[in-house]
N, C-alpha and C positions, 0 to 999 in steps of 0.2 A: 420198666425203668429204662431200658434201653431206645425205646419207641421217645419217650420221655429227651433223652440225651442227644438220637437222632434230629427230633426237633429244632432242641436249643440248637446243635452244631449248627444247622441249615439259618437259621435266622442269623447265626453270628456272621454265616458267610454270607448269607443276603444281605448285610446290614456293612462289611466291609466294603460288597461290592458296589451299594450303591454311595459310600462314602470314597470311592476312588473315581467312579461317574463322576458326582458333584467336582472334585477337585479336577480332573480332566478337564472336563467343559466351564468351568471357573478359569483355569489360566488361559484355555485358548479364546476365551472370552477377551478376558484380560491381553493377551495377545493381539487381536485385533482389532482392540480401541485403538484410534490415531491420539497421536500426542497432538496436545492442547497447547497450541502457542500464542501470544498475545498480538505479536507481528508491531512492529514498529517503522516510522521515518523518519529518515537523518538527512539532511544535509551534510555533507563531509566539506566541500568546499566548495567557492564560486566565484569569480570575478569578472571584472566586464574590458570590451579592449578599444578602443575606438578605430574603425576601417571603412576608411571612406564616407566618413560625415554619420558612421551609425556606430553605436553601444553595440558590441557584440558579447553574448554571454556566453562562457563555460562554466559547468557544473560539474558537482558528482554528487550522486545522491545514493541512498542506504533504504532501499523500498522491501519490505517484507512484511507479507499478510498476514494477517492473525488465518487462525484453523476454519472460523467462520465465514473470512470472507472467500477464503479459497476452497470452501466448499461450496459458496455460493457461483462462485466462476465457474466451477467445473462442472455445477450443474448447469449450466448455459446462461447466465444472471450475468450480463458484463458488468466491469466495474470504470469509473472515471476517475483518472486521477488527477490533482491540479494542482497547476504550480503558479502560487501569486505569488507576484512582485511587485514591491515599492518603492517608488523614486522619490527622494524626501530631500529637500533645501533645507540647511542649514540658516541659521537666521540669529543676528546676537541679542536683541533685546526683545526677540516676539517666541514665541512657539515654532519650533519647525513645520516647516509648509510642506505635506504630501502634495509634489505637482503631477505623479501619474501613480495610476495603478494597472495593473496588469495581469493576466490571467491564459495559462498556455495548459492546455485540458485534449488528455491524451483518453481512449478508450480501452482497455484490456480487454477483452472478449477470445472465451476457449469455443475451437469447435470439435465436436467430438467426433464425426465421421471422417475428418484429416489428421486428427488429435494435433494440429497448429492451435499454437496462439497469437492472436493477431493486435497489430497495436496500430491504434485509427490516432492520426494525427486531428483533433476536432477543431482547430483553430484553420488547419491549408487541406485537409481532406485524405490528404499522404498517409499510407498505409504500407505496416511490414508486415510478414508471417515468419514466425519461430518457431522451432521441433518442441524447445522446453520452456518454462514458466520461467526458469531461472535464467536463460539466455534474454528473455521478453524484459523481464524485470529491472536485466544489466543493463538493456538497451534505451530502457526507458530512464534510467538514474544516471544515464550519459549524453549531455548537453555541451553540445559544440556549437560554438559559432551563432548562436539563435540572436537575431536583430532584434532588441531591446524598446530604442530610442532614438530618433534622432536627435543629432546635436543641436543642430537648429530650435529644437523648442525647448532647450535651455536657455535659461540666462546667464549673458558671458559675465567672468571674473565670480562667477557667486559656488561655495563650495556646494556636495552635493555626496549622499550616500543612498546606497541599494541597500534592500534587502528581500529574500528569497526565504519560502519554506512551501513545501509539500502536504498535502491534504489529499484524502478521498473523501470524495463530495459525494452527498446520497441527493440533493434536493429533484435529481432528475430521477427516482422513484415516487411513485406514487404515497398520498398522504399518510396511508396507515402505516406503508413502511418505513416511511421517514421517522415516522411516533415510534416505529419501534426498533430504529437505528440510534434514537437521540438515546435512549435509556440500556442502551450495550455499548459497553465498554470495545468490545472487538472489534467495531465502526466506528471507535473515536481515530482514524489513526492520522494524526497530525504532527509534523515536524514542528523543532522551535524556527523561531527565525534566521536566516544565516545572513551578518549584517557587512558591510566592505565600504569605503569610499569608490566613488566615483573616481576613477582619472580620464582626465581633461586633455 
């Protein structure tokens, strides 16, 4: 009987201890999942200044990755991100006339043996290095001074408005991973349009 009760005890303790295992390694499980974020881009503001016969633009922009793509960077996957602009004539009895478009495409790229992140200017070749993603990111969503247009390929007296918005572009990956960016949401990341008049 005893033999009998020694058992039971032993199984109850066996069966406690491996019910405090599971929950153990369950939360530190749980523990070191990263949080899932979806990452979005904003335009906050933007307008343009005229100096010296050129559209000069300031920005500020709201750049934040989803979990995907800055898992992808940090595995050494750069990322491109780009900023189009539109310069659109107003017109009273036609459609408005897009007279330029534009396109200013920056490269993010982490290196792991300096652990910098580096942002490649891909329009003038101009390169910075940053200690953190989050100083990279400010630097990138801060546009000063960037020449636009010149005035000259306007037409004078005629009104005219900008507008600006933010994308990460995949088309410079390869086709299957383009097919399987188009169908993830965590690689849609596109700002709305941010819209201003031109002054003149």
């Amino acid at each position: 009987m005893s033999i009998r009760k020694d058992q039971g005890l032993s199984m109850m303790i066996r069966g406690a201890m491996i019910a405090v295992v599971v929950v153990l390694f369950g939360s530190a499980s749980l523990a070191q999942d990263p949080v899932e974020r979806a990452g979005y881009f904003e335009v906050r503001s933007a307008s343009t200044e005229l100096v010296g016969g050129v559209h000069m633009l300031d920005a500020r922009l709201q750049l934040v990755l989803s979990s995907e793509a800055l898992n992808a960077l940090n595995s050494g996957v750069p990322l491109t991100i780009e900023m189009q602009m539109q310069v659109i004539r107003s017109r009273r009895f036609y459609l408005d006339a897009l007279d330029a478009e534009l396109a200013f495409r920056f490269e993010l790229e982490y290196r792991p043996i300096s652990q910098r992140y580096i942002v490649r200017n891909l329009n003038t070749g101009n390169q910075d290095s940053f200690a953190t993603l989050y100083s990279a990111l400010n630097n990138l969503g801060r546009i000063q001074r960037l020449p636009v247009i010149d005035e000259s390929l306007l037409i004078p007296d005629r009104a005219y408005r900008v507008r600006l918005r933010a994308l990460l572009a995949t088309e410079q990956y390869s086709a299957p991973l383009r097919l399987l960016f188009f169908w993830r949401d965590e690689w849609q990341l596109k700002s709305e349009w941010y819209e201003w008049k031109l002054e003149r």
